[in-house]
HTML snippet that shows the backbone in 3Dmol.js (N, CA, C, O; Angstrom):
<script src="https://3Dmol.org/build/3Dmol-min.js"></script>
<div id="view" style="width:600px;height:400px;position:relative"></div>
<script>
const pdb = `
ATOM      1  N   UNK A   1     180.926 122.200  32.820  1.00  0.00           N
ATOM      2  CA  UNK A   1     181.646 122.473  34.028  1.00  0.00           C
ATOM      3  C   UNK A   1     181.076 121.664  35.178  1.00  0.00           C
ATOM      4  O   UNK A   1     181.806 121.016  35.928  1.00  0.00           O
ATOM      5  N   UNK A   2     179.808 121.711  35.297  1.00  0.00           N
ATOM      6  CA  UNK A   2     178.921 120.835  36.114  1.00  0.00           C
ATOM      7  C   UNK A   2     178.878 119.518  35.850  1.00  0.00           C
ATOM      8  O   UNK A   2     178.442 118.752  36.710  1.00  0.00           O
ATOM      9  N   UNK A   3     179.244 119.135  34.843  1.00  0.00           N
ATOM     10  CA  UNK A   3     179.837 117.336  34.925  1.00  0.00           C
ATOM     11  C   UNK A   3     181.285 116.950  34.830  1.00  0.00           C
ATOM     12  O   UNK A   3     181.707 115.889  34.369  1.00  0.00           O
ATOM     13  N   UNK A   4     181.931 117.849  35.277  1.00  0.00           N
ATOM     14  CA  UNK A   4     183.377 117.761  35.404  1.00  0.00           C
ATOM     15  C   UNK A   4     183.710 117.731  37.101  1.00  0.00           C
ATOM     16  O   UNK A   4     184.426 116.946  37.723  1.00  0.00           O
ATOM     17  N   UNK A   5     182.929 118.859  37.575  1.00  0.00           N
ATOM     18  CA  UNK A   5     183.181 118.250  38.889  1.00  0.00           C
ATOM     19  C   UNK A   5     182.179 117.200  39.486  1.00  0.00           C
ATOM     20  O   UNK A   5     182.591 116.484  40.398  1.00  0.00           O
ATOM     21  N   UNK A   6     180.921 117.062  39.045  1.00  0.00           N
ATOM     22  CA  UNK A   6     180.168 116.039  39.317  1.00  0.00           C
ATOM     23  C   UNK A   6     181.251 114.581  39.274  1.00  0.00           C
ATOM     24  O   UNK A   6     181.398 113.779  40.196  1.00  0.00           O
ATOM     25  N   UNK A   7     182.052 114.542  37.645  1.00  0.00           N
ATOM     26  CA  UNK A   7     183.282 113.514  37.532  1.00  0.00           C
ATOM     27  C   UNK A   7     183.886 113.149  38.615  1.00  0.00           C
ATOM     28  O   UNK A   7     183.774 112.161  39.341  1.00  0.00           O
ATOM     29  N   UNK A   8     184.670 114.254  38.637  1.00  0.00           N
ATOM     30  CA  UNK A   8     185.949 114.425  39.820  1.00  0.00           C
ATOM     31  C   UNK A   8     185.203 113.924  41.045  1.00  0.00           C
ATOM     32  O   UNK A   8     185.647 112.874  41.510  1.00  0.00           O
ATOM     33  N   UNK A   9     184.309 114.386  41.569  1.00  0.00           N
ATOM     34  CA  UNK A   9     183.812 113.963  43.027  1.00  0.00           C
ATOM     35  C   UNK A   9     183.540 112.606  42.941  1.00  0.00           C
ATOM     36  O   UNK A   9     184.038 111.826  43.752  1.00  0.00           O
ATOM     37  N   UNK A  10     182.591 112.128  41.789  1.00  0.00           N
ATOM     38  CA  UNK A  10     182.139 110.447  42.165  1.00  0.00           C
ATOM     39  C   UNK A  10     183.700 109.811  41.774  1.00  0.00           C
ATOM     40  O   UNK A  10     184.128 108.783  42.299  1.00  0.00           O
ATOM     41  N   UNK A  11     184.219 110.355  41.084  1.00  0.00           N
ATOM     42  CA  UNK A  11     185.855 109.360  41.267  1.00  0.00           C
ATOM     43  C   UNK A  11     186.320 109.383  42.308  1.00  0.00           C
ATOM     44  O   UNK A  11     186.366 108.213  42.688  1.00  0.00           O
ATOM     45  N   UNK A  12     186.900 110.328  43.391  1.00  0.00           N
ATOM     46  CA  UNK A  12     187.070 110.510  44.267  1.00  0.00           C
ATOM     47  C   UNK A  12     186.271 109.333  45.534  1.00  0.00           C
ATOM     48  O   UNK A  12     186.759 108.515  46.314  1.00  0.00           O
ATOM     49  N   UNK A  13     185.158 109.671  45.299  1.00  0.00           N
ATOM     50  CA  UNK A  13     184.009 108.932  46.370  1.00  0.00           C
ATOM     51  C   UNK A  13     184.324 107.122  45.568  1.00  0.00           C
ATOM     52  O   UNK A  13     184.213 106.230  46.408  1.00  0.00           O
ATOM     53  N   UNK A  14     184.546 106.810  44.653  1.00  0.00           N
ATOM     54  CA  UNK A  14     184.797 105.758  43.821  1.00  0.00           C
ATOM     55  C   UNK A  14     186.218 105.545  44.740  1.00  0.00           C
ATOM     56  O   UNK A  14     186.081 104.720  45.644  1.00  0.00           O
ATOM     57  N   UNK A  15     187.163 105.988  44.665  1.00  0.00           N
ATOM     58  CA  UNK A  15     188.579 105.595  45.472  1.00  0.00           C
ATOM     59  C   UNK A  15     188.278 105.174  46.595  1.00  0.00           C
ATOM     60  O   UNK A  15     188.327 104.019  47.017  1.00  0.00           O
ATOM     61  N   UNK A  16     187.832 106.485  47.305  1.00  0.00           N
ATOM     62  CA  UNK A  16     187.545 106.213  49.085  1.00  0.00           C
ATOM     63  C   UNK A  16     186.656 105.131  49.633  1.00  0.00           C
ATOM     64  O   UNK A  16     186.776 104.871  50.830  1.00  0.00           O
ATOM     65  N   UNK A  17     185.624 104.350  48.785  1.00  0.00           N
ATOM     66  CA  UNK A  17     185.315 103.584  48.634  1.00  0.00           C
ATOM     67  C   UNK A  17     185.908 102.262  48.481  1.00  0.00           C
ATOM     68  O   UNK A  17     185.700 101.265  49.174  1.00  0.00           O
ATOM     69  N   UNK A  18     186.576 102.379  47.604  1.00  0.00           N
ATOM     70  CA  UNK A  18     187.959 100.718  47.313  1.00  0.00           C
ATOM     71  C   UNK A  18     188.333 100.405  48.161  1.00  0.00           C
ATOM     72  O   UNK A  18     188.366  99.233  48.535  1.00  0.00           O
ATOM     73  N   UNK A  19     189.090 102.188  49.253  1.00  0.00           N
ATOM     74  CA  UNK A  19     189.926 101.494  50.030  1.00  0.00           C
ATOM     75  C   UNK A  19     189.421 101.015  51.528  1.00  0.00           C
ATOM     76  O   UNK A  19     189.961 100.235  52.312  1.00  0.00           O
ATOM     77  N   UNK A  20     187.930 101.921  51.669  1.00  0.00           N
ATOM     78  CA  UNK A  20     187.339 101.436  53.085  1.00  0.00           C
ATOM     79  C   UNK A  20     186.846 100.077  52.847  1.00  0.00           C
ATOM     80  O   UNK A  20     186.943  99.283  53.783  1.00  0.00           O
ATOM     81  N   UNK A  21     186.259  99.630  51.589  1.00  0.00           N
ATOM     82  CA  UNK A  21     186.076  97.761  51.311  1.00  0.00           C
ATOM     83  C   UNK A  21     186.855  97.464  51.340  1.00  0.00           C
ATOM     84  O   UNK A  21     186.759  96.239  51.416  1.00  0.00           O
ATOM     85  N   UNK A  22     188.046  97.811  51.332  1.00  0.00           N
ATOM     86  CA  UNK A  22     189.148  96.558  51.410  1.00  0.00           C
ATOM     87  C   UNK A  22     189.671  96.005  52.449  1.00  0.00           C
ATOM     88  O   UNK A  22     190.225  96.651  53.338  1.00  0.00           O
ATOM     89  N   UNK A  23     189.520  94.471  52.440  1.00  0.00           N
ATOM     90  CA  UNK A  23     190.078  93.943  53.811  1.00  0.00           C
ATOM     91  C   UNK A  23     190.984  93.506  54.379  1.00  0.00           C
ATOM     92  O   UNK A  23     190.861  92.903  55.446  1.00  0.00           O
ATOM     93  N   UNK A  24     192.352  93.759  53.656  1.00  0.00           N
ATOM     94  CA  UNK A  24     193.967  94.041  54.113  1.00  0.00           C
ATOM     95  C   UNK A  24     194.531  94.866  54.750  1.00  0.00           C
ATOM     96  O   UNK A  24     193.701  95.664  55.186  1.00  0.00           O
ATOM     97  N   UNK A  25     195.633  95.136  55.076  1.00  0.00           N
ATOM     98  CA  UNK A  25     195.936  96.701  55.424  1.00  0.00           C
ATOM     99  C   UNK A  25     196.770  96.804  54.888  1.00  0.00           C
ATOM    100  O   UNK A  25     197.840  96.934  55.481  1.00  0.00           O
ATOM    101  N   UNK A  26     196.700  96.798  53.172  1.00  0.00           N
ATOM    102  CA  UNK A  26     197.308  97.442  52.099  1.00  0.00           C
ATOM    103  C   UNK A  26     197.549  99.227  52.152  1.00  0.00           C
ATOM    104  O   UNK A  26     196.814 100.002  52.764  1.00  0.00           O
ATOM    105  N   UNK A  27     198.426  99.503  51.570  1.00  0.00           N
ATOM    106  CA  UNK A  27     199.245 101.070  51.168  1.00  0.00           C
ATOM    107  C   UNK A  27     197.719 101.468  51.227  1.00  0.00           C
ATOM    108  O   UNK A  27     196.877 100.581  51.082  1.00  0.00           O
ATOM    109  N   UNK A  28     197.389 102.611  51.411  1.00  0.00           N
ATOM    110  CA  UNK A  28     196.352 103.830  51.043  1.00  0.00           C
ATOM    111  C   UNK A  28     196.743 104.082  49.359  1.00  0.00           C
ATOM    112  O   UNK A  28     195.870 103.767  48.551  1.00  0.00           O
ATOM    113  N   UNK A  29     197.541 104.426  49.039  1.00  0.00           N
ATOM    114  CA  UNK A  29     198.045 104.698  47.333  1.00  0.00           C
ATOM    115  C   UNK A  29     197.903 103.509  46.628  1.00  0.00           C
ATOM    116  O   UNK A  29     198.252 103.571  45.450  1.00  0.00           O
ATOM    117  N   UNK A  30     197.627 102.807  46.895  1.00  0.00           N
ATOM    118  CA  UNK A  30     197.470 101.546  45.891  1.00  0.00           C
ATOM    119  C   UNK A  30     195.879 101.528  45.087  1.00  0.00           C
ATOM    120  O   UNK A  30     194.849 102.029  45.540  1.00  0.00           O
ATOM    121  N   UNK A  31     195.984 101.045  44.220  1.00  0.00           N
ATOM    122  CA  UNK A  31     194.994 101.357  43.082  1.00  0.00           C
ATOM    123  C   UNK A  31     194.664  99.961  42.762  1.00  0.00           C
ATOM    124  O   UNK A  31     195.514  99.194  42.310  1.00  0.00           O
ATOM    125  N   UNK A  32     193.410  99.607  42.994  1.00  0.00           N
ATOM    126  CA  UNK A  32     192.876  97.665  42.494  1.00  0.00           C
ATOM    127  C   UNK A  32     192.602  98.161  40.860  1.00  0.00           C
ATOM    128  O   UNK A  32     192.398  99.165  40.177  1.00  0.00           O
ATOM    129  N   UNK A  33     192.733  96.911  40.789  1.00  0.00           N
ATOM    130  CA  UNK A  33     192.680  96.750  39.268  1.00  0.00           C
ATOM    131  C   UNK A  33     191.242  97.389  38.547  1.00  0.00           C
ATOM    132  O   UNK A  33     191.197  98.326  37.750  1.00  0.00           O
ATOM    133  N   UNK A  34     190.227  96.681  39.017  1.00  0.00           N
ATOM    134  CA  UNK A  34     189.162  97.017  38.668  1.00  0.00           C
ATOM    135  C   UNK A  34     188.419  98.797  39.006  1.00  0.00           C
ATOM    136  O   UNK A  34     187.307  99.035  38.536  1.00  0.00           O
ATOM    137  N   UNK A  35     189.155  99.886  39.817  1.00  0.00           N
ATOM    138  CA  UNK A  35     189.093 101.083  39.853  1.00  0.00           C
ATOM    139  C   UNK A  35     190.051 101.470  38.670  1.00  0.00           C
ATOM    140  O   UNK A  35     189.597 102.533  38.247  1.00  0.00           O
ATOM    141  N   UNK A  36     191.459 101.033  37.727  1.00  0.00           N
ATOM    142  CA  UNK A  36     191.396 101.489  37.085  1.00  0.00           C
ATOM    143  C   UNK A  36     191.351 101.500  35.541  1.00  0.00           C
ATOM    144  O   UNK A  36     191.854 102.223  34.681  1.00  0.00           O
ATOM    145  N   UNK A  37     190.161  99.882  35.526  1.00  0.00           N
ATOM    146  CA  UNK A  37     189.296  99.723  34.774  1.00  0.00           C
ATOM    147  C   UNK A  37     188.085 100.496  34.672  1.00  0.00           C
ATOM    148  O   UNK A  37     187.688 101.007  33.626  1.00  0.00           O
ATOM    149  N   UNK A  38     187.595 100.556  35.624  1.00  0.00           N
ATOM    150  CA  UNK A  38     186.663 101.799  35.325  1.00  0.00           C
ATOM    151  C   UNK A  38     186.725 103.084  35.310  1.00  0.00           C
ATOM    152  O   UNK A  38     185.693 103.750  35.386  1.00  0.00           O
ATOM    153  N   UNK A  39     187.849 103.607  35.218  1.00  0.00           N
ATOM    154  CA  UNK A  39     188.783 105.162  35.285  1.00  0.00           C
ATOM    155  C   UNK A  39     188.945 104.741  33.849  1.00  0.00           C
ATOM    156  O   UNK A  39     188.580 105.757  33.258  1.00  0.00           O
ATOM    157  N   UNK A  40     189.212 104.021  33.101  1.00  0.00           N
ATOM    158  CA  UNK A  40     189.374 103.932  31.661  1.00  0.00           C
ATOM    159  C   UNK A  40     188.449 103.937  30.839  1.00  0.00           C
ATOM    160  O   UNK A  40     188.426 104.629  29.822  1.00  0.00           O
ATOM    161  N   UNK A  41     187.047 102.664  31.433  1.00  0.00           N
ATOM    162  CA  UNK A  41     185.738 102.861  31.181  1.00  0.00           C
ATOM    163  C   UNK A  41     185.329 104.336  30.656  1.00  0.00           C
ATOM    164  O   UNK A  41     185.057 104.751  29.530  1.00  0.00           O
ATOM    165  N   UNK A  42     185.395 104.961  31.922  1.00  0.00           N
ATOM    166  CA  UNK A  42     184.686 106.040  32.323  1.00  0.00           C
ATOM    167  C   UNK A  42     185.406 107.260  31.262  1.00  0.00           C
ATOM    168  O   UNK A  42     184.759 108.247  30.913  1.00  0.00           O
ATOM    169  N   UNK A  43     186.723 107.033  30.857  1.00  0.00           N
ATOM    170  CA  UNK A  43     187.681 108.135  29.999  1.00  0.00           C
ATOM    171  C   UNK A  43     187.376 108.127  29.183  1.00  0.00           C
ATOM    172  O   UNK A  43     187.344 109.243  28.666  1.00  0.00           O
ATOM    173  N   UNK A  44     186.794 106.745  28.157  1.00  0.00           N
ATOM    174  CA  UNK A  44     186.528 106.344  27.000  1.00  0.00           C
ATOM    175  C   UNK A  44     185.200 106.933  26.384  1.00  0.00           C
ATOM    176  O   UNK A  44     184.913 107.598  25.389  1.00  0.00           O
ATOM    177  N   UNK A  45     184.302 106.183  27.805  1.00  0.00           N
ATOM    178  CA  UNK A  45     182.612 107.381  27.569  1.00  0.00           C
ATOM    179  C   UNK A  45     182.653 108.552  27.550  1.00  0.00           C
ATOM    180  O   UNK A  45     182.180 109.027  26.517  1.00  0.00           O
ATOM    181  N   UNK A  46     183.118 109.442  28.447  1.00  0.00           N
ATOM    182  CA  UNK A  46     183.543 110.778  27.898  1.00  0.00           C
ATOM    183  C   UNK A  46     183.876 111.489  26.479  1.00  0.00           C
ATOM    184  O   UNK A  46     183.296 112.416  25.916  1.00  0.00           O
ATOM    185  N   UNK A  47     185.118 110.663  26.063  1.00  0.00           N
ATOM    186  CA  UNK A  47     186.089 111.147  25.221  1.00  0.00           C
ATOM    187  C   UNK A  47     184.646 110.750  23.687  1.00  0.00           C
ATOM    188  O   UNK A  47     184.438 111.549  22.774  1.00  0.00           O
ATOM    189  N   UNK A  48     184.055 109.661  23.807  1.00  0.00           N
ATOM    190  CA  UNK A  48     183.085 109.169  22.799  1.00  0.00           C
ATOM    191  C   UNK A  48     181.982 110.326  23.104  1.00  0.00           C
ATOM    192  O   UNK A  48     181.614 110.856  22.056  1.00  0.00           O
ATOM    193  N   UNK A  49     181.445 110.782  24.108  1.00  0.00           N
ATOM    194  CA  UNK A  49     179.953 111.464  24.229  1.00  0.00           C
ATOM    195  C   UNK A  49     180.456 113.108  23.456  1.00  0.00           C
ATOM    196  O   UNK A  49     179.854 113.728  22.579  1.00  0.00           O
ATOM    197  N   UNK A  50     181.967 113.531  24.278  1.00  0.00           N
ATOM    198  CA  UNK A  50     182.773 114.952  23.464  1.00  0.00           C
ATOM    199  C   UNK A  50     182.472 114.699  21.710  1.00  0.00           C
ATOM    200  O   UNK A  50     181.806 115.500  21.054  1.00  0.00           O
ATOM    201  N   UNK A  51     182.962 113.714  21.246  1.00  0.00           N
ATOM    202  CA  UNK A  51     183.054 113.165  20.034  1.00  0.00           C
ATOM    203  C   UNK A  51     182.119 113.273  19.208  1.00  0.00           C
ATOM    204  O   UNK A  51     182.433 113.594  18.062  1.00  0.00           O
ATOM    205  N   UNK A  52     180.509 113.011  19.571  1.00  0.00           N
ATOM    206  CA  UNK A  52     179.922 112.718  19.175  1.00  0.00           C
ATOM    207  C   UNK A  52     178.993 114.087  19.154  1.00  0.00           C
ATOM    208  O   UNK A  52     178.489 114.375  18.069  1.00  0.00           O
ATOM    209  N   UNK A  53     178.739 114.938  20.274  1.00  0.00           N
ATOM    210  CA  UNK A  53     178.811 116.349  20.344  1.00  0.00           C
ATOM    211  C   UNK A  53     179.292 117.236  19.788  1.00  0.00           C
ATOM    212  O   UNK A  53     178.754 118.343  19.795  1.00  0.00           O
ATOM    213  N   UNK A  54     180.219 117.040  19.276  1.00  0.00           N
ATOM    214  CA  UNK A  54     181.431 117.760  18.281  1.00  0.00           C
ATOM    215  C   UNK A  54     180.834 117.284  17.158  1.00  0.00           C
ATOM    216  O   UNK A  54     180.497 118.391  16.740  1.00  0.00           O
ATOM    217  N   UNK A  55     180.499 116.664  16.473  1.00  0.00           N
ATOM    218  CA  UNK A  55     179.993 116.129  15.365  1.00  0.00           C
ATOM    219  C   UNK A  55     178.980 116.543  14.780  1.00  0.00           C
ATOM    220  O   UNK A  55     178.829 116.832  13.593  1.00  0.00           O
ATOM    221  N   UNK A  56     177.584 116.599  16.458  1.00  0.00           N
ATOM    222  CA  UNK A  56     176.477 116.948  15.676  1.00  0.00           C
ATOM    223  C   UNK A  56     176.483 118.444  15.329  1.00  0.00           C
ATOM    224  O   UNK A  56     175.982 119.020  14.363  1.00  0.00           O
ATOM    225  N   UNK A  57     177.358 119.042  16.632  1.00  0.00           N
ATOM    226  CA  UNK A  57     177.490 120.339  16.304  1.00  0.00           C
ATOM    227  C   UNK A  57     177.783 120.994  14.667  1.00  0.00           C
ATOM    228  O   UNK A  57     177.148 121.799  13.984  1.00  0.00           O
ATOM    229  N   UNK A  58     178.808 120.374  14.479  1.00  0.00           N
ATOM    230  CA  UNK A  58     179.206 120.383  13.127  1.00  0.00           C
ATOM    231  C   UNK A  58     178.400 120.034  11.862  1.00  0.00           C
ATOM    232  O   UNK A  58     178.411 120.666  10.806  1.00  0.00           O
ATOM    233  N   UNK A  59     177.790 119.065  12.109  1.00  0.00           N
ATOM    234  CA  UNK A  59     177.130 118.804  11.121  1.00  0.00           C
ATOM    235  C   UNK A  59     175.782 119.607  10.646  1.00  0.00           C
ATOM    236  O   UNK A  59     175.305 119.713   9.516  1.00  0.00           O
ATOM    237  N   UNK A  60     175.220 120.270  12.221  1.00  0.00           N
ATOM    238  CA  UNK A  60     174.199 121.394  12.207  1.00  0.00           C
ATOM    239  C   UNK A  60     174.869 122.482  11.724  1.00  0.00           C
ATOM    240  O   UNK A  60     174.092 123.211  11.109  1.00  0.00           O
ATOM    241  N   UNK A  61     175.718 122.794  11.741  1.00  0.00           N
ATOM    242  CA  UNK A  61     176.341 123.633  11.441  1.00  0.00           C
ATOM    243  C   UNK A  61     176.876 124.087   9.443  1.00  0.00           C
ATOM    244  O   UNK A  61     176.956 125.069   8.705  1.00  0.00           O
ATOM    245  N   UNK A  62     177.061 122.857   9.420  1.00  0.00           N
ATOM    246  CA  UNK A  62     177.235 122.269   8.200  1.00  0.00           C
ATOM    247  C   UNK A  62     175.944 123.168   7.500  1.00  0.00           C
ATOM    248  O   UNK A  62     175.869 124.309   7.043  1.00  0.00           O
ATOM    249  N   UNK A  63     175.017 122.092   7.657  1.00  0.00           N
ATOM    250  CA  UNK A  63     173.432 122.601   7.321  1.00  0.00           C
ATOM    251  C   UNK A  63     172.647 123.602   7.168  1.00  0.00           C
ATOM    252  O   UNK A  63     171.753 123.926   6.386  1.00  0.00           O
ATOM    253  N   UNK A  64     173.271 124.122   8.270  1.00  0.00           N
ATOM    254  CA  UNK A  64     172.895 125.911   7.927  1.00  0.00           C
ATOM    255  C   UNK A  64     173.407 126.529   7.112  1.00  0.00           C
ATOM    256  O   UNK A  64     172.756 127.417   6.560  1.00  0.00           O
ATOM    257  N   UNK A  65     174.752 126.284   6.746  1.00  0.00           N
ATOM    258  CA  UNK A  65     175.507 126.974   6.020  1.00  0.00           C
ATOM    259  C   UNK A  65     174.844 127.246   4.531  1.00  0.00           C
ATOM    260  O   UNK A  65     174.716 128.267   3.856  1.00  0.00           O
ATOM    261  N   UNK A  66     174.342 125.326   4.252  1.00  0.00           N
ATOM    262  CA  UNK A  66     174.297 124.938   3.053  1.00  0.00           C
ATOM    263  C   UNK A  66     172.864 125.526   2.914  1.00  0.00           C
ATOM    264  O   UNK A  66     172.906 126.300   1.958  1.00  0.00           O
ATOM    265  N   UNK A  67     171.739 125.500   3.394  1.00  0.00           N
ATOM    266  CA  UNK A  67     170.365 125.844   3.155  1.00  0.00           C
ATOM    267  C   UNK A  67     170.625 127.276   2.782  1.00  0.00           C
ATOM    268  O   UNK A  67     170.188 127.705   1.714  1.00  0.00           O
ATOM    269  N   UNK A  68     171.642 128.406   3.993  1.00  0.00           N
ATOM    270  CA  UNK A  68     171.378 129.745   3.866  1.00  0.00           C
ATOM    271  C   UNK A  68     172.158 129.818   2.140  1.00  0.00           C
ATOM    272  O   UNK A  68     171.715 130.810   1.561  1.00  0.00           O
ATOM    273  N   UNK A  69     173.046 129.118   1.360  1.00  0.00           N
ATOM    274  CA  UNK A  69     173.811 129.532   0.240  1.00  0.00           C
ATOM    275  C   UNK A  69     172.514 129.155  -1.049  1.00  0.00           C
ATOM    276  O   UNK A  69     172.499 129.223  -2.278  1.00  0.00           O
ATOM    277  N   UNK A  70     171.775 128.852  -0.266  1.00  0.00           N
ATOM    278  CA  UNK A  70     170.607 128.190  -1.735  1.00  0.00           C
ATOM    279  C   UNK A  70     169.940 130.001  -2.072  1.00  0.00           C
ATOM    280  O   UNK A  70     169.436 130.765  -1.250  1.00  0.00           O
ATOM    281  N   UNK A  71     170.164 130.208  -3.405  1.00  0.00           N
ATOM    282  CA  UNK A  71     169.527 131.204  -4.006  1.00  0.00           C
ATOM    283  C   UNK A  71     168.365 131.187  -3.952  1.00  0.00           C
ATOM    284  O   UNK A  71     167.756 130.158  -4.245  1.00  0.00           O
ATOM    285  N   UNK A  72     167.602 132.539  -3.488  1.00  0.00           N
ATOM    286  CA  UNK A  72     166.332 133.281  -2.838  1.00  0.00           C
ATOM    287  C   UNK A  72     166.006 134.362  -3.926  1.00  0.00           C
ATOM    288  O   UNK A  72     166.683 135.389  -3.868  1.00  0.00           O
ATOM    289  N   UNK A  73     165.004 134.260  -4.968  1.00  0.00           N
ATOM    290  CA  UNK A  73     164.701 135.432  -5.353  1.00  0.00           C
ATOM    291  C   UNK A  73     166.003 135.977  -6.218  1.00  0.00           C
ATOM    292  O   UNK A  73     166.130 137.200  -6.275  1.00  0.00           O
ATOM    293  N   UNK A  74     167.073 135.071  -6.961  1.00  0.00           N
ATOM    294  CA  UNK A  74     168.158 135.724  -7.344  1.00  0.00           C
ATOM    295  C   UNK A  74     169.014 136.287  -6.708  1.00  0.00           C
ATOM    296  O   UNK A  74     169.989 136.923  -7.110  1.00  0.00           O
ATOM    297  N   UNK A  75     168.536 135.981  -5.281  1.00  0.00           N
ATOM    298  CA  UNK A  75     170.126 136.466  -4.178  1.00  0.00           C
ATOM    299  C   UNK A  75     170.090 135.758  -3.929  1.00  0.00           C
ATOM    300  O   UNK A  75     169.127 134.993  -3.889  1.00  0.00           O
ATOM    301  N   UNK A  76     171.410 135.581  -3.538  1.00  0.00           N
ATOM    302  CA  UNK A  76     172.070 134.853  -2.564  1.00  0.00           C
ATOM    303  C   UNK A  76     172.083 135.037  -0.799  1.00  0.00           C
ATOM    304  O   UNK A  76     172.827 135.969  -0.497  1.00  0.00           O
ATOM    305  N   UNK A  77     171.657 134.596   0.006  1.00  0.00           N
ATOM    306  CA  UNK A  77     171.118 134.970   0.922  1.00  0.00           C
ATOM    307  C   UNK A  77     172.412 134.542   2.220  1.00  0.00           C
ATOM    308  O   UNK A  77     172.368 134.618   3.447  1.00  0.00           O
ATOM    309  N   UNK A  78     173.536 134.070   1.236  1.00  0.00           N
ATOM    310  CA  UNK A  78     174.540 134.250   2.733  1.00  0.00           C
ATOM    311  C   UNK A  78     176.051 134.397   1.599  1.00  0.00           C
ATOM    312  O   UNK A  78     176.578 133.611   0.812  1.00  0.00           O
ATOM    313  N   UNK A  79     176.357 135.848   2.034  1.00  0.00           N
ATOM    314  CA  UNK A  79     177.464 136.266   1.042  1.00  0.00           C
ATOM    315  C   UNK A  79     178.971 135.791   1.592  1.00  0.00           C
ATOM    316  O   UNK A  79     179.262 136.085   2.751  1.00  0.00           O
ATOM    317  N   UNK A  80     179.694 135.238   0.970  1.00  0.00           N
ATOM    318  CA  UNK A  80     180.817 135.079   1.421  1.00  0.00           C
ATOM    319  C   UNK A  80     181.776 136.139   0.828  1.00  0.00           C
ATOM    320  O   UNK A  80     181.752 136.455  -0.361  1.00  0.00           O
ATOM    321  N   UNK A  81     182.693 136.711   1.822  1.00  0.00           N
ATOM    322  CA  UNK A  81     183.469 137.379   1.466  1.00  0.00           C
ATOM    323  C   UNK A  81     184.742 136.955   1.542  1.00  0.00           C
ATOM    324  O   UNK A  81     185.658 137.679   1.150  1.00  0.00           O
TER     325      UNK A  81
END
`;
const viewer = $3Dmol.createViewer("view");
viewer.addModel(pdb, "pdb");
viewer.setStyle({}, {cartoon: {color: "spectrum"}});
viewer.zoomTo();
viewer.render();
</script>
């Protein structure tokens, strides 16, 4: 939640930025190329760091499963029902 709006704000501060460097007196709504190159950048690292989080999760997850099904003493130490 805390790097979602951390996101949102430096994008924000990233816009307001473009448009006070800029030295035309272009539209306010206009978008330079290179802000939304790095709005894509920036979607891509996200969507890869979720990805990759999701994964290890899973895969720890995985692991536990498999260690707790290894027979203990002739039980089975994680019963599926």
């Amino acid at each position: 939640m805390a790097y979602n709006k951390l996101f949102t704000t430096g994008l924000f501060l990233l816009c307001n930025l473009t448009v006070a460097l800029a030295d035309s007196t272009v539209s306010c709504y206009r978008i330079e190329a290179g802000t939304i190159a790095g709005i894509i950048c920036a979607d891509v690292l996200l969507t890869l760091i979720i990805v990759i989080v999701t994964y290890r999760c899973a895969s720890f997850r995985r692991q536990k499963i498999e260690k707790a099904d290894k027979v203990y003493m002739n039980v089975r130490a994680n019963c599926k029902t």
